[in-house]
C-alpha positions as CSV (number, residue, x, y, z in Angstrom):
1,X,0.0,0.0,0.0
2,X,3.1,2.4,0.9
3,X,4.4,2.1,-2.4
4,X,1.0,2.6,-4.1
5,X,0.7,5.9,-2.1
6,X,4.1,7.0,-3.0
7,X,4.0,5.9,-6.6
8,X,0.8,8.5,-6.3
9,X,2.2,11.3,-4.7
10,X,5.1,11.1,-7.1
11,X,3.2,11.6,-9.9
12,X,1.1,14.3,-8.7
13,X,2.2,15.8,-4.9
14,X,-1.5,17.8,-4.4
15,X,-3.4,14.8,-4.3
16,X,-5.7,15.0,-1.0
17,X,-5.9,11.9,0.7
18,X,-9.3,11.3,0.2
19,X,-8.5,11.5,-3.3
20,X,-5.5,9.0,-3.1
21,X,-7.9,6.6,-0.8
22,X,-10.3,6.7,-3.5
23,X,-7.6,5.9,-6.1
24,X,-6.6,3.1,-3.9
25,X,-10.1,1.5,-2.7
26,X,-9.1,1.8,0.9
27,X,-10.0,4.2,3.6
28,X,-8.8,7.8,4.3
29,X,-7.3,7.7,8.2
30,X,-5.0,4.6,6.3
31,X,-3.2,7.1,4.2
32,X,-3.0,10.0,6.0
33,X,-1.0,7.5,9.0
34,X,1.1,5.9,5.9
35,X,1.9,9.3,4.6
36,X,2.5,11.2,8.2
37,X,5.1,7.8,9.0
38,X,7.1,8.5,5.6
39,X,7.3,12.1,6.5
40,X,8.1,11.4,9.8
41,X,11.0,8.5,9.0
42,X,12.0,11.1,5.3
43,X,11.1,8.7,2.9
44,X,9.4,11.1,1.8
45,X,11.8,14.4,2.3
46,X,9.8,17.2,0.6
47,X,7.6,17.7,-1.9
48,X,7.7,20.7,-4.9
49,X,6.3,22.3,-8.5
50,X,7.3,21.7,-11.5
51,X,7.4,24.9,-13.2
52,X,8.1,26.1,-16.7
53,X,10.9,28.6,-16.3
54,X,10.2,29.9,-19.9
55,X,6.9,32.1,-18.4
56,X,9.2,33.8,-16.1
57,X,10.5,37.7,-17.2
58,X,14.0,36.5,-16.6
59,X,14.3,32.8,-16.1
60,X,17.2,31.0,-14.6
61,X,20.0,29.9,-15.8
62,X,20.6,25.9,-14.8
63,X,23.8,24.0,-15.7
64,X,24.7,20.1,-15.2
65,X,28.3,19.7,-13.7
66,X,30.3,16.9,-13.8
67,X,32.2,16.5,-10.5
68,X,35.6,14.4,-10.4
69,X,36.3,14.4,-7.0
70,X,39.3,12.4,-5.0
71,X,37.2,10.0,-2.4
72,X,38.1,10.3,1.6
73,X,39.7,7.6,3.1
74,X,36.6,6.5,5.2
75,X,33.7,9.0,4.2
76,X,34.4,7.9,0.3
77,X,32.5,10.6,-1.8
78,X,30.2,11.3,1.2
79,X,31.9,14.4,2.5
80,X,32.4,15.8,-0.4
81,X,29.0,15.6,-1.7
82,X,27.6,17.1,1.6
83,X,29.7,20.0,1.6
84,X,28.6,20.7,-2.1
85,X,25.1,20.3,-1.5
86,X,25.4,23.6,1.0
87,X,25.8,25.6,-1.8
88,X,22.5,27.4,-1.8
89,X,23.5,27.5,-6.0
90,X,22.9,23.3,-6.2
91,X,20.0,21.9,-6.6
92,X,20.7,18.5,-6.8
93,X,23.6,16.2,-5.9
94,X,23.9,12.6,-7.4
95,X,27.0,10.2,-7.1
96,X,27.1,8.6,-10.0
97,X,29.0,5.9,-12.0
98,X,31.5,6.7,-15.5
99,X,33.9,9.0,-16.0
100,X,32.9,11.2,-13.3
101,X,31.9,11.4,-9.9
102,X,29.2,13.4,-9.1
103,X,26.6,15.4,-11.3
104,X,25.6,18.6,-10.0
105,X,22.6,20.7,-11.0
106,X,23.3,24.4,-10.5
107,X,21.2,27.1,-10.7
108,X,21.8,30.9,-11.2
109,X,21.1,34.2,-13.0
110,X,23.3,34.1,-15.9
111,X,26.3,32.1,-17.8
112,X,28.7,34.1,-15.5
113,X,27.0,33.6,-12.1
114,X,27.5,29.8,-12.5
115,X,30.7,30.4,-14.3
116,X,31.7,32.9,-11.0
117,X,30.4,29.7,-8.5
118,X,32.6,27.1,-10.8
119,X,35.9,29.0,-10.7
120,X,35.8,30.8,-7.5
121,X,33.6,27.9,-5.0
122,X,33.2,24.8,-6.9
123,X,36.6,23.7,-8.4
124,X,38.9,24.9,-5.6
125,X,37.4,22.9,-2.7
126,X,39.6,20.2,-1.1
127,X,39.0,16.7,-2.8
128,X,37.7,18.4,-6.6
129,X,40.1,17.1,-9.0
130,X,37.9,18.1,-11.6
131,X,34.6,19.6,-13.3
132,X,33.0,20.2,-16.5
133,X,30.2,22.5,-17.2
134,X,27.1,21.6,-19.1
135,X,24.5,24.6,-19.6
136,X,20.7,23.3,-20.0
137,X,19.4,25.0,-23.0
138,X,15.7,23.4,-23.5
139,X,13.9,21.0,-21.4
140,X,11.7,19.1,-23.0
141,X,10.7,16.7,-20.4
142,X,11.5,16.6,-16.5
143,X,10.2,13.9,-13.7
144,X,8.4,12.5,-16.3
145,X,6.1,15.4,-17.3
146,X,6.1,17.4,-21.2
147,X,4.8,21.1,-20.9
148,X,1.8,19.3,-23.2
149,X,0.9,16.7,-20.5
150,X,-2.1,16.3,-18.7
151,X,-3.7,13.5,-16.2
152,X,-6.1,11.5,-17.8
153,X,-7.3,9.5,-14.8
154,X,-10.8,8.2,-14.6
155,X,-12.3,6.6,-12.2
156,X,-12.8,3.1,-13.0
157,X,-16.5,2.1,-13.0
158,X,-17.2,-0.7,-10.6
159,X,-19.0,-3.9,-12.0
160,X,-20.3,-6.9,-10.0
């Protein structure tokens, strides 16, 4: 049931629970406790819009960084990636396998403001052997969702 809840919430975070417990054929105080537990234990840690940039006067400017880092002797990348994620300019943090280490999504105000955080923050911390910047230029799709998309759920008609 936990992962039918999630797998809901995932897919759109402002369901009610009434709505997801009609979804789901069970009862509302059931998935208000299973959601309240996986806030409490941070499986789930937060929940946010997707929103197109493009309507914004001046949108921001996001750029995908690949992170080649030198691993700690008994935190491995762990360190590392914590104190990147501090940086109020990430927004995401991944250790990842390939030629790189980590892949960082950063987010500022122009070519030069993540430029600026890459030369002057990023690439002269302690353990950074190495980064190379990607800037995002279109998205097209992201968790899953096109600009075009909409939810098509009906309810399923019950038959004896």
């Amino acid at each position: 049931m936990k992962e039918k809840i999630l797998n809901l919430l995932k897919k759109d975070a402002r369901l009610s629970a009434s709505e997801i417990a009609d979804r789901l054929a069970t009862d509302v105080a059931t998935v208000t406790a299973i959601i309240g537990e996986c806030e409490k234990v941070k499986t789930i840690y937060g929940y946010c819009a997707l929103i197109n940039e493009e309507a914004f006067d001046k949108p921001p400017v996001r750029a995908l960084i690949e992170v080649s880092v030198q691993p700690e002797r008994d935190d491995g990348f762990d360190n590392i990636a914590r104190k990147i994620s501090k940086f109020t300019q990430v927004s995401d943090v991944m250790l990842v396998s390939g030629n790189y280490d980590l892949q960082l999504i950063i987010i500022g105000d122009s070519l030069q403001d993540i430029a600026g955080f890459v030369s002057s923050k990023l690439a002269p911390m302690d353990g950074v052997t190495s980064t190379r910047t990607h800037f995002m230029l279109k998205k097209y799709k992201e968790c899953g969702f096109t600009a075009e998309d909409g939810e098509d759920y009906d309810r399923l008609s019950v038959t004896p």
